[in-house]
TIKE-15297 format. One record per atom (N, C-alpha, C): x, y, z; residue in three letters. Coordinates in steps of 0.1 Angstrom, whole numbers, padded with zeros to 4 digits, always signed. Example, Ala and Ser with C-alpha at 12.3 -4.5 7.8 and 13.67 -1.06 7.14 Angstrom:
REM TIKE-15297
+0132-0057+0078ALA+0123-0045+0078ALA+0132-0033+0078ALA+0128-0022+0071SER+0137-0011+0071SER+0129+0000+0079SER
This chain:
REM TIKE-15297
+0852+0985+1144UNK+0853+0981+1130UNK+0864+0989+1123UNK+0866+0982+1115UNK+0880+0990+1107UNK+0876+0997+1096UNK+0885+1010+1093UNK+0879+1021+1088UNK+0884+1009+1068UNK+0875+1011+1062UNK+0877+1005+1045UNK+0887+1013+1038UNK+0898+1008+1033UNK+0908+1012+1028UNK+0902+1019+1017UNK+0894+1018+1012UNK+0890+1028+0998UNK+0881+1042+1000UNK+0885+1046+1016UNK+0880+1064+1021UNK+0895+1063+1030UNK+0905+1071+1018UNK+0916+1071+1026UNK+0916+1084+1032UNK+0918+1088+1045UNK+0926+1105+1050UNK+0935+1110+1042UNK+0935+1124+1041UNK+0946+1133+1034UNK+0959+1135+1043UNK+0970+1131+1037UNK+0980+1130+1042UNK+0980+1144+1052UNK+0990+1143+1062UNK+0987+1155+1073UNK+1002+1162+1065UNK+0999+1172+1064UNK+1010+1182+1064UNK+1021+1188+1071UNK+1033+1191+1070UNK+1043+1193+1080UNK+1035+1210+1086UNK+1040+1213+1095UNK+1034+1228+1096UNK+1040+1238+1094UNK+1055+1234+1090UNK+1059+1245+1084UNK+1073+1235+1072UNK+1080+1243+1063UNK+1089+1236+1058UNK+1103+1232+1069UNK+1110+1222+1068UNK+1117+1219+1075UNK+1129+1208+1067UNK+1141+1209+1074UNK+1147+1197+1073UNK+1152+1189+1077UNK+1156+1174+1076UNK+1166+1162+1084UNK+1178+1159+1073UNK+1186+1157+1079UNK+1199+1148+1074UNK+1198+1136+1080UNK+1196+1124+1067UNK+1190+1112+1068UNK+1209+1104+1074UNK+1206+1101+1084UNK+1219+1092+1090UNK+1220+1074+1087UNK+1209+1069+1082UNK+1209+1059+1080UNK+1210+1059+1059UNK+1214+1067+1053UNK+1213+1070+1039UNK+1234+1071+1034UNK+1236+1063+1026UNK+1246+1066+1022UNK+1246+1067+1008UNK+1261+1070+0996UNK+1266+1076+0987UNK+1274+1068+0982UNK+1269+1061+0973UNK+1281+1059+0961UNK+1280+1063+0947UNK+1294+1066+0946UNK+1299+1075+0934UNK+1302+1067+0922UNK+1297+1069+0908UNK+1302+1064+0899UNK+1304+1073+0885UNK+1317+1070+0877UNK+1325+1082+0870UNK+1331+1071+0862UNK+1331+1078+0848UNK+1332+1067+0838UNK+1326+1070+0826UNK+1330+1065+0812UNK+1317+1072+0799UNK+1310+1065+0798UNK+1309+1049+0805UNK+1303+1040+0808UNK+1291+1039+0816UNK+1295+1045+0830UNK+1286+1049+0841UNK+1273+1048+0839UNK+1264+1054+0826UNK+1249+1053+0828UNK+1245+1041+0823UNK+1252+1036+0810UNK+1252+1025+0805UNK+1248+1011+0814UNK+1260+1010+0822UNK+1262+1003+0830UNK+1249+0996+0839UNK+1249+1011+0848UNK+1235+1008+0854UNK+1224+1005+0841UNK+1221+1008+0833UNK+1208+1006+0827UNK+1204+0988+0825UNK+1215+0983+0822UNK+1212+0967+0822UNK+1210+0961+0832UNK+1209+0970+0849UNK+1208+0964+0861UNK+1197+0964+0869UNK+1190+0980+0864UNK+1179+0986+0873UNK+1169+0988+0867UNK+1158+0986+0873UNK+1142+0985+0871UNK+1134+1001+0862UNK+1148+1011+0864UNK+1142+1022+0858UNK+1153+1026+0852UNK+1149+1038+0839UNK+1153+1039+0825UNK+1161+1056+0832UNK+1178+1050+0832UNK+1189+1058+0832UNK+1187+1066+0827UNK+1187+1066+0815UNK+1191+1072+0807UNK+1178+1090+0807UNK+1174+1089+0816UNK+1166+1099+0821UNK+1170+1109+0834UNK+1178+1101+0836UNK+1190+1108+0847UNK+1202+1117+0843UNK+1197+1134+0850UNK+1210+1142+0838UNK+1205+1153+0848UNK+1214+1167+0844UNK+1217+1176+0855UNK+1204+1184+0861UNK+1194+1178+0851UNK+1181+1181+0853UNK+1170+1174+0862UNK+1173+1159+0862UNK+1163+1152+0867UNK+1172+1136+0873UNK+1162+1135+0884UNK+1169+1120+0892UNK+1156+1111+0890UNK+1161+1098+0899UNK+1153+1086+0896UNK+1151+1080+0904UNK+1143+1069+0908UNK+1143+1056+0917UNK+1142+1048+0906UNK+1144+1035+0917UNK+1154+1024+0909UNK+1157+1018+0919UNK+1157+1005+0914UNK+1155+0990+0923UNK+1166+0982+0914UNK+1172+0974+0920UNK+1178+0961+0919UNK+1177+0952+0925UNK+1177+0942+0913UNK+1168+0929+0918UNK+1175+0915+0915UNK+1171+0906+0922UNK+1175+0894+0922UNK+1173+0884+0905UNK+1177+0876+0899UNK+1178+0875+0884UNK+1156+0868+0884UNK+1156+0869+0895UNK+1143+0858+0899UNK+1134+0866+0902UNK+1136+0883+0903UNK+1125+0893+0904UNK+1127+0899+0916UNK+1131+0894+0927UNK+1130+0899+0942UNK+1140+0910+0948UNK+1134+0918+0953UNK+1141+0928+0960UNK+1152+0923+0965UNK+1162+0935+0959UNK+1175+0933+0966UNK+1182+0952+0973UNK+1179+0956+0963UNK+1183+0976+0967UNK+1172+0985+0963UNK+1169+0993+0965UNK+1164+1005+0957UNK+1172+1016+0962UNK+1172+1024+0954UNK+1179+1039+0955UNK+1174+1050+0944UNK+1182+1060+0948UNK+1180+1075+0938UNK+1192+1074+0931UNK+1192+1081+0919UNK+1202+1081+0908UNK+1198+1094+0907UNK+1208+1105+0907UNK+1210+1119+0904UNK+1226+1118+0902UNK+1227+1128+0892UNK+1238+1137+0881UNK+1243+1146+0889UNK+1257+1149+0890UNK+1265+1159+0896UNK+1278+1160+0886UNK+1271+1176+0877UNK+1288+1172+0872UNK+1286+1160+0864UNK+1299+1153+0856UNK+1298+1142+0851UNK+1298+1129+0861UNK+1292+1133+0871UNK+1291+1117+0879UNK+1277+1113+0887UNK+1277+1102+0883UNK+1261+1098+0888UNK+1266+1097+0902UNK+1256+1104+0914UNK+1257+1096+0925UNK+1241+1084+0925UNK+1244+1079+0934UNK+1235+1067+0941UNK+1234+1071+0960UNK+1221+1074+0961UNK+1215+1077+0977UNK+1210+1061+0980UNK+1219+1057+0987UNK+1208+1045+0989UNK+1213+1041+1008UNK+1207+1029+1013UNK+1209+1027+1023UNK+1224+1020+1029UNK+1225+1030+1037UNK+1236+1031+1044UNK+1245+1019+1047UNK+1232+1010+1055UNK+1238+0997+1061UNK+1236+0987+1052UNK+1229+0983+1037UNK+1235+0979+1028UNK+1245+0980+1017UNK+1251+0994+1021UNK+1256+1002+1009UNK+1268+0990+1008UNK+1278+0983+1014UNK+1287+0976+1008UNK+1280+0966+1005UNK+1276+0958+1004UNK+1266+0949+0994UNK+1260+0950+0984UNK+1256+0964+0982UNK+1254+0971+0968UNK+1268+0972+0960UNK+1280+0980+0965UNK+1291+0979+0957UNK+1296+0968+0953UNK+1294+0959+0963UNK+1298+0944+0959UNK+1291+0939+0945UNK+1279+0940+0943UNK+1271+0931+0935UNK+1273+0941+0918UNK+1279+0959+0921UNK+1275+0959+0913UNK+1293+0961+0911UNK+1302+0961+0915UNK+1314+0955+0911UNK+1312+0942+0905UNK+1310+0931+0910UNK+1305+0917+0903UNK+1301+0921+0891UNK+1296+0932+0884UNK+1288+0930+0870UNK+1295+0942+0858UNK+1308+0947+0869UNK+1312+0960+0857UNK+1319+0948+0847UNK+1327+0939+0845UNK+1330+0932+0838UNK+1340+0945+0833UNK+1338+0950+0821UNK+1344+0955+0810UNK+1345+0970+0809UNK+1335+0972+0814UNK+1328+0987+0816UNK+1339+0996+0820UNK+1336+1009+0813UNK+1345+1019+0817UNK+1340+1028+0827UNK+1342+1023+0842UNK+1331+1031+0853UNK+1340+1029+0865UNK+1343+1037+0875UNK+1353+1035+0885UNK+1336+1036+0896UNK+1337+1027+0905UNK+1325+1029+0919UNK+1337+1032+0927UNK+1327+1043+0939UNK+1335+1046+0946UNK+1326+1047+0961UNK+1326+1043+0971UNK+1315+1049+0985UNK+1323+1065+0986UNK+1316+1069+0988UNK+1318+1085+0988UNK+1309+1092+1006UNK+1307+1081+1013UNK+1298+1082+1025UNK+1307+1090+1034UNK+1320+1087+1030UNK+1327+1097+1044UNK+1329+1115+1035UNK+1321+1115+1025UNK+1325+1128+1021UNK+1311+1137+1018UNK+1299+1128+1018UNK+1288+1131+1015UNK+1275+1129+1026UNK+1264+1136+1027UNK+1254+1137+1035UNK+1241+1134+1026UNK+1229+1132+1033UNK+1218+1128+1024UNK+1208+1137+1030UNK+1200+1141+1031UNK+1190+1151+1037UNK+1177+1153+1029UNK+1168+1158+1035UNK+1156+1156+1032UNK+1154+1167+1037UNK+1144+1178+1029UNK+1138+1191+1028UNK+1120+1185+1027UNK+1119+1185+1041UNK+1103+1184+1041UNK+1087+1191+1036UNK+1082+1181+1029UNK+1073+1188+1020UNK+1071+1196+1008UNK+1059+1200+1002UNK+1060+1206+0991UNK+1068+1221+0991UNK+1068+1226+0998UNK+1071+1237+1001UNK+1081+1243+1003UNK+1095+1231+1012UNK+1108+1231+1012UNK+1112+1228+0999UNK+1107+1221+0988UNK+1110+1225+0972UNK+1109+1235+0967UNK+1099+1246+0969UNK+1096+1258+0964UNK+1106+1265+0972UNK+1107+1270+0982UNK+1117+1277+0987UNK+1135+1277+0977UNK+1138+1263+0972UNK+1148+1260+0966UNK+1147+1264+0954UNK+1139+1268+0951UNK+1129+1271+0934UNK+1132+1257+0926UNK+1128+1245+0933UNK+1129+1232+0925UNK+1110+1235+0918UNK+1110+1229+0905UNK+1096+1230+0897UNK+1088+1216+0909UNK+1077+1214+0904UNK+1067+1210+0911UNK+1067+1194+0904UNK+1079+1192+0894UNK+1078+1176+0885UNK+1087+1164+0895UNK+1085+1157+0896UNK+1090+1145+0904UNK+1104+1143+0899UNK+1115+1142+0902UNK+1128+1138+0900UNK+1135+1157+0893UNK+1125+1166+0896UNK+1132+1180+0892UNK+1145+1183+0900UNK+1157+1183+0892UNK+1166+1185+0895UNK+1176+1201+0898UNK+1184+1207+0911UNK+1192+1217+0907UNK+1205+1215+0915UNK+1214+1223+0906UNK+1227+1226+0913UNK+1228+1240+0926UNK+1230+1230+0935UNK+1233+1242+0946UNK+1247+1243+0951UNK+1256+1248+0944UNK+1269+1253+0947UNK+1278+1232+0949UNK+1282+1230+0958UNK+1284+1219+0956UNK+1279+1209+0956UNK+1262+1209+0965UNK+1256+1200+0962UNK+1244+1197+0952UNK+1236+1185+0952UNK+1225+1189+0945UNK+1211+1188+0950UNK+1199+1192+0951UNK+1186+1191+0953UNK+1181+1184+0941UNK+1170+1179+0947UNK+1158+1168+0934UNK+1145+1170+0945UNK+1134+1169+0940UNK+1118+1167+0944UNK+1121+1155+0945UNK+1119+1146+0953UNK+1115+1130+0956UNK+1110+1126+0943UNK+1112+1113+0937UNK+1113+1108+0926UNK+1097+1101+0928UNK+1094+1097+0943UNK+1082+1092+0943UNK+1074+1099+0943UNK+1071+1110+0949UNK+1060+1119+0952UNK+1062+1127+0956UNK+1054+1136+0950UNK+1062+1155+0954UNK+1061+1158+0968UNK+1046+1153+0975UNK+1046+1159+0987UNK+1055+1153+0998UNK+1064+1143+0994UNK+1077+1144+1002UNK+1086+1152+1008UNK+1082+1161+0993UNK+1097+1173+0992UNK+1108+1172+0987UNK+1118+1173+0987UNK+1132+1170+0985UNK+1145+1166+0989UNK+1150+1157+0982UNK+1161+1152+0988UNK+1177+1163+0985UNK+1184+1161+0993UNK+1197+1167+0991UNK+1209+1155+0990UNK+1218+1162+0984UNK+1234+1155+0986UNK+1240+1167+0988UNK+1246+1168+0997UNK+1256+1174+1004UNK+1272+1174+1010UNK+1282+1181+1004UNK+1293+1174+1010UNK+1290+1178+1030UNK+1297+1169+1033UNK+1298+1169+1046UNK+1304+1181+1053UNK+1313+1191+1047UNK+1315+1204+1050UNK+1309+1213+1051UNK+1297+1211+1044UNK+1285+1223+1042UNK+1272+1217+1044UNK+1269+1210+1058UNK+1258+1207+1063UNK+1245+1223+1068UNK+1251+1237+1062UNK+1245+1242+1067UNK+1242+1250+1053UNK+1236+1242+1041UNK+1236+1247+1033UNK+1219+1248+1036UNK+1210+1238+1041UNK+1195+1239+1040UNK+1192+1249+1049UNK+1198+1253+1061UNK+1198+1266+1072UNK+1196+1278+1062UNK+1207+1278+1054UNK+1212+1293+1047UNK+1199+1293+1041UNK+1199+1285+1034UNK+1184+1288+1023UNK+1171+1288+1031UNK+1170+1287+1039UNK+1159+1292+1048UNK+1150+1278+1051UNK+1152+1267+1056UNK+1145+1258+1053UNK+1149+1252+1071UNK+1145+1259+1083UNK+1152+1252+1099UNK+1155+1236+1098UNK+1160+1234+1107UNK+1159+1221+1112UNK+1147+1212+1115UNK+1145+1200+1118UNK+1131+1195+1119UNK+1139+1178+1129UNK+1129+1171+1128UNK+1131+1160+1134UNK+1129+1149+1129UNK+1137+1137+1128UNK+1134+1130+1115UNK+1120+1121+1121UNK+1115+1122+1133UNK+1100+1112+1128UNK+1087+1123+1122UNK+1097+1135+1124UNK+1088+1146+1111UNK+1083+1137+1097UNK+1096+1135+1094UNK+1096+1132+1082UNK+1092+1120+1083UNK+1094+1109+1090UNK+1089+1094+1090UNK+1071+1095+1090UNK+1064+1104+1101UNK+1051+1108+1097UNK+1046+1103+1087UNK+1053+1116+1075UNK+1050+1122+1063UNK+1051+1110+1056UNK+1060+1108+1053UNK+1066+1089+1043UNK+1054+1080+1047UNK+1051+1078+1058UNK+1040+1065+1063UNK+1030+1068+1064UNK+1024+1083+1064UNK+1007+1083+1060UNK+1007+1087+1047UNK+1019+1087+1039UNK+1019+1088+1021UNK+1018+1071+1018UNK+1021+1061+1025UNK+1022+1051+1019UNK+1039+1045+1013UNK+1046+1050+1016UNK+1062+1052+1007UNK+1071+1044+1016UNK+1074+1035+1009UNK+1083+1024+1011UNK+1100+1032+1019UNK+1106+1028+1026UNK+1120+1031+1029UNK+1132+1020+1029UNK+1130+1016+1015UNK+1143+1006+1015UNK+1138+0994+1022UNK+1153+0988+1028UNK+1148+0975+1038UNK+1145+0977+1049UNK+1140+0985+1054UNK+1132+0990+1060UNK+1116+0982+1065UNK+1113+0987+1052UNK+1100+0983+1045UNK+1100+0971+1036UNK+1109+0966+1031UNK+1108+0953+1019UNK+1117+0946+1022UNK+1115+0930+1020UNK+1120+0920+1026UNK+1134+0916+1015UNK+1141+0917+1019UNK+1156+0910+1005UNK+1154+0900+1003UNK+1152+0898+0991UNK+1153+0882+0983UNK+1141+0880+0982UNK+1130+0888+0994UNK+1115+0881+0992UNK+1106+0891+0981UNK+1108+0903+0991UNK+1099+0915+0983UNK+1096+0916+0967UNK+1084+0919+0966UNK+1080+0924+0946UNK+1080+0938+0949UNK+1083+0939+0933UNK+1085+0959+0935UNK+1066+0958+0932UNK+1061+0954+0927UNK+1044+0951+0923UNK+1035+0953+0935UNK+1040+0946+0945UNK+1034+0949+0956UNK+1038+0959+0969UNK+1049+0969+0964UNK+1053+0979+0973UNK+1057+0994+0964UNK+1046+0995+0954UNK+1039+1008+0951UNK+1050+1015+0942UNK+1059+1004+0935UNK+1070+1010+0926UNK+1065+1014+0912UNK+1052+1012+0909UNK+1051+1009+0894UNK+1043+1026+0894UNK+1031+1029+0908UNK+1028+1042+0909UNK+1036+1052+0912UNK+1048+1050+0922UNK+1057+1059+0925UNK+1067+1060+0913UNK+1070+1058+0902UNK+1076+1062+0892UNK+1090+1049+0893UNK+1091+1040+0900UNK+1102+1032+0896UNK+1105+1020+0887UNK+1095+1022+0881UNK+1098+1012+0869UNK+1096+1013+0852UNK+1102+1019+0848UNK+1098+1020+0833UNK+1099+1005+0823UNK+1086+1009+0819UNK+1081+0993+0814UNK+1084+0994+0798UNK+1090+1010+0793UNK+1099+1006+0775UNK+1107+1005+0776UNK+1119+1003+0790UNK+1132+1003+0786UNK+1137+0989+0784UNK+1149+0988+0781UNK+1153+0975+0776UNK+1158+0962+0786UNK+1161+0954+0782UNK+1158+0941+0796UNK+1170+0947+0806UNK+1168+0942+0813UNK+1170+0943+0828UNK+1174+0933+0845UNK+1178+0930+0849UNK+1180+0921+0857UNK+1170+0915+0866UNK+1154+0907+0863UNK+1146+0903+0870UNK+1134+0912+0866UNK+1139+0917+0852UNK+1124+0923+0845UNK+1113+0911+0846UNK+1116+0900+0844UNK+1105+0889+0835UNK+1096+0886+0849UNK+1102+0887+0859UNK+1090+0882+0869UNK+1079+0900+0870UNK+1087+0907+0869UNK+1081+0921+0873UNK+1073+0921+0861UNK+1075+0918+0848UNK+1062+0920+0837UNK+1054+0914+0837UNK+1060+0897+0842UNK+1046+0889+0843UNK+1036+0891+0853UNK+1039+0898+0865UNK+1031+0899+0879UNK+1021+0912+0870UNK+1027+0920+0863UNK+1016+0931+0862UNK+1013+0925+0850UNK+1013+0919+0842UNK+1004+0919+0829UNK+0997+0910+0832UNK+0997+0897+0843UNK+0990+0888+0845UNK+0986+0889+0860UNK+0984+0904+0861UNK+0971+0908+0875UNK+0975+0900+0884UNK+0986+0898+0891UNK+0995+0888+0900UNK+0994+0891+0916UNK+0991+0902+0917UNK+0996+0912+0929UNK+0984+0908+0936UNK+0988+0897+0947UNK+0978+0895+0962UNK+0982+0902+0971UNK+0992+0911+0978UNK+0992+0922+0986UNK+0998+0934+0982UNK+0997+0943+0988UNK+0999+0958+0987UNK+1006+0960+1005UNK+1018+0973+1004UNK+1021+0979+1010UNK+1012+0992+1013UNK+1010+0995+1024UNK+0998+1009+1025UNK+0998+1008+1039UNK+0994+1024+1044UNK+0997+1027+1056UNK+0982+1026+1064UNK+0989+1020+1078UNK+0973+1017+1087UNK+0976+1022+1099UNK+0964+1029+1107UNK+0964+1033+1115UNK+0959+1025+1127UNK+0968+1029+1140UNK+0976+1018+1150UNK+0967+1025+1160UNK+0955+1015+1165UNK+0949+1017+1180UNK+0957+1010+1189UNK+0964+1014+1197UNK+0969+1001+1209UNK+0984+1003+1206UNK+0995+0999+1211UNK+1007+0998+1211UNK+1011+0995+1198UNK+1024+1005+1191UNK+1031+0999+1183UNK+1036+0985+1180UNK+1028+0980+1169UNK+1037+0963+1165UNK+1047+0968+1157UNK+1058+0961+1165UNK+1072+0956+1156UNK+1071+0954+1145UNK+1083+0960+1137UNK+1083+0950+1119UNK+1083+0940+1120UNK+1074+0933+1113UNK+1075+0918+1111UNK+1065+0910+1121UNK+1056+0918+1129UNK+1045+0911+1139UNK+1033+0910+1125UNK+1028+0893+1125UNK+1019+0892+1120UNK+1004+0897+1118UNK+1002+0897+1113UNK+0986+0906+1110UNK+0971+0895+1110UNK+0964+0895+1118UNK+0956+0885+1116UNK+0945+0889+1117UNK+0932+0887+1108UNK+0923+0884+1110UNK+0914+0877+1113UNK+0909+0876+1126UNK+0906+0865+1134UNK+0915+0853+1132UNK+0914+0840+1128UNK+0929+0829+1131UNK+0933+0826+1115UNK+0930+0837+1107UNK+0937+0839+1093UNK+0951+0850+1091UNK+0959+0846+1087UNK+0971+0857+1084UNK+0962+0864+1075UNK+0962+0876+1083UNK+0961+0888+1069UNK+0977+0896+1064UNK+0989+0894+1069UNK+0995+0903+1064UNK+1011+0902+1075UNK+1014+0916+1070UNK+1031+0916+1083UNK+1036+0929+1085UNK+1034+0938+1097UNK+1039+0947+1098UNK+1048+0950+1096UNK+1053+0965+1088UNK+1066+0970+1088UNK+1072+0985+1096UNK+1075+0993+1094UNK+1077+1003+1102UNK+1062+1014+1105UNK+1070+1018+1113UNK+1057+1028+1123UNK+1060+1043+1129UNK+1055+1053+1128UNK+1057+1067+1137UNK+1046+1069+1143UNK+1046+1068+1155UNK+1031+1074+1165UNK+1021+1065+1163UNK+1013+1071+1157UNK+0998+1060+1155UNK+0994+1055+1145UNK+1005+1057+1133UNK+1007+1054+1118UNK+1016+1043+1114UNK+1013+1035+1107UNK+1022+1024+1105UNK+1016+1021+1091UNK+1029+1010+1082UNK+1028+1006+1071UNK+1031+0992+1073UNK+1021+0984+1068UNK+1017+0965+1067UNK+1016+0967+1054UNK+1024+0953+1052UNK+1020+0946+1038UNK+1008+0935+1036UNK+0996+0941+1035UNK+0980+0932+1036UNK+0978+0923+1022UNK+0972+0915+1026UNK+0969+0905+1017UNK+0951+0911+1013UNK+0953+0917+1000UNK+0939+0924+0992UNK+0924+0918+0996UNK+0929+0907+0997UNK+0914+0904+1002UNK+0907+0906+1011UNK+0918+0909+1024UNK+0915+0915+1041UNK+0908+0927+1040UNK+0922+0933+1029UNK+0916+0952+1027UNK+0900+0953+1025UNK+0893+0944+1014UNK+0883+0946+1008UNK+0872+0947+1019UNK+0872+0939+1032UNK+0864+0936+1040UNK+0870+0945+1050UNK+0855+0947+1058UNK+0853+0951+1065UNK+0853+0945+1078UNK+0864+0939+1081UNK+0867+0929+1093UNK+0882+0930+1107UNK+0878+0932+1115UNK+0888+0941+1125UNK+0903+0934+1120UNK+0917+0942+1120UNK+0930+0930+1117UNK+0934+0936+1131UNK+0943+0926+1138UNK+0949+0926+1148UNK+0964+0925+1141UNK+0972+0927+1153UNK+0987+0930+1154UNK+0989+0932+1169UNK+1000+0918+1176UNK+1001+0919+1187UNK+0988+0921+1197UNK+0988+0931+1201UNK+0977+0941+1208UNK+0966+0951+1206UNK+0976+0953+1190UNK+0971+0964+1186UNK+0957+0963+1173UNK+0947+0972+1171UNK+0939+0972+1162UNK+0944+0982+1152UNK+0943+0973+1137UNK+0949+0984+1124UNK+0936+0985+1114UNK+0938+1000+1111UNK+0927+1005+1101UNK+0935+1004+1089UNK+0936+1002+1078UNK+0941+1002+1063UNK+0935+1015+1058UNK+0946+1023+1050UNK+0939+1036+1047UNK+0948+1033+1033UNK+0940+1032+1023UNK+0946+1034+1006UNK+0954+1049+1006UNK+0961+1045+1000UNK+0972+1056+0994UNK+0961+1063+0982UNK+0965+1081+0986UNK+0957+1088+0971UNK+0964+1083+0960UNK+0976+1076+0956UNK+0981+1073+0945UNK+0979+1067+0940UNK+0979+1055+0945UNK+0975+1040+0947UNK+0967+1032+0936UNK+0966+1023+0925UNK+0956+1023+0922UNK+0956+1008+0921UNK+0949+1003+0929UNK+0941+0989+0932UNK+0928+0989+0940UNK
């Protein structure tokens, strides 16, 4: 029987602080008195919250509601960077060249000059003396640190110039391994880009953006707000992203989920015996085995989570 998604496990803890430099994570640069502006008429979350203090997530979306990017927005100095994924990163510059129109904002990929890294867990933030608030921001000599915008017990992200990859050493934080950190992300429940969400298909509603802090619902219209207000004001959301645990060989992203000769759902990425599927709510609610490939998956709710 499969364990009921509403007695989730406590996320497992790294055992000591540690860090990775994210190789699949790229940098673009934007400089301009326009720059915050700009983005705010694009992205699912309110800019203008973004300053030497605090960063963001933030999605862009299709004019039709559907995932297209998400990334971090953090302040350096007078220039916003953007952490986002690597192997879409020109596709991003493209779409948001297509929209400067007028705007006084130079974009620039900054990937051959910058690193992205990740300080694991709560505790690799304390060591940095980052505060314990989600998107807490500091200057470390040239680069910058932030607490994960989603959830603190991620830890922290870094930007880094590429010269000074040994800035998280110095400050006392070793090396680690990145399915360290993939662990941690997938028994939290935490989306990784396209990775995890389908382009052109995905809702931010159903992949835990509205609990993880990336949508602010006062700010002003936005590119594919109207499908994202209607889905949550009109209780829309038939599946959820959330992490399940894998008896039997890892299924592939994208191996269907069944229970018995019903689709329940579609796997997405996996570390070890932990994986994250996007299930269709009604599967979760029952108590009935889901298959994948070979494999038997338990659904375990996210502590955040609230459905």
């Amino acid at each position: 029987m499969t364990t009921p998604a509403s007695a989730p496990p406590s996320p497992p803890a790294p055992p000591a602080p540690m860090h990775v430099w994210l190789e699949h994570r790229g940098v673009i640069g934007l400089e301009g008195p326009d720059a915050a502006d700009f983005l705010q008429g694009l992205v699912s979350n309110d800019v203008s919250h973004v300053s030497p203090q605090n960063a963001i997530w933030a999605a862009f979306l299709t004019p039709q509601g559907k995932y297209l990017h998400d990334f971090f927005i953090a302040q350096n100095d007078a220039r916003l960077l953007i952490d986002c994924d690597a192997g879409r990163l020109g596709d991003l510059l493209r779409r948001l060249s297509m929209y400067k129109l007028r705007a006084d904002v130079t974009l620039s990929d900054l990937s051959d000059r910058f690193a992205v890294g990740v300080g694991i867990g709560a505790a690799a933030s304390a060591i940095l003396n980052l505060n314990e608030d989600v998107g807490a921001t500091i200057a470390m000599n040239d680069a910058i640190a932030f607490v994960d915008p989603r959830h603190r017990q991620l830890g922290c992200r870094i930007i880094a110039p590429k010269t000074n990859l040994n800035i998280l050493n110095d400050a006392g934080i070793p090396s680690g391994k990145f399915d360290d950190y993939e662990t941690l992300r997938i028994s939290l429940g935490i989306p990784d880009g396209p990775r995890d969400l389908r382009v052109e298909k995905s809702i931010l509603l159903e992949n835990g953006f509205d609990e993880l802090h990336g949508i602010d619902w006062d700010k002003g219209c936005y590119m594919g707000q109207e499908l994202t207000a209607r889905t949550k004001y009109r209780g829309l959301v038939r599946k959820r992203l959330m992490p399940v645990a894998i008896d039997g060989p890892a299924p592939a992203p994208g191996t269907p989920i069944m229970a018995g000769d019903r689709e329940a759902g579609e796997m997405r990425t996996h570390a070890g015996d932990m994986g994250l599927a996007l299930l269709r709510l009604e599967f979760v609610a029952e108590d009935v085995p889901l298959i994948a490939g070979s494999a038997r998956l338990s659904p375990r709710k996210p502590e955040w989570a609230e459905f």
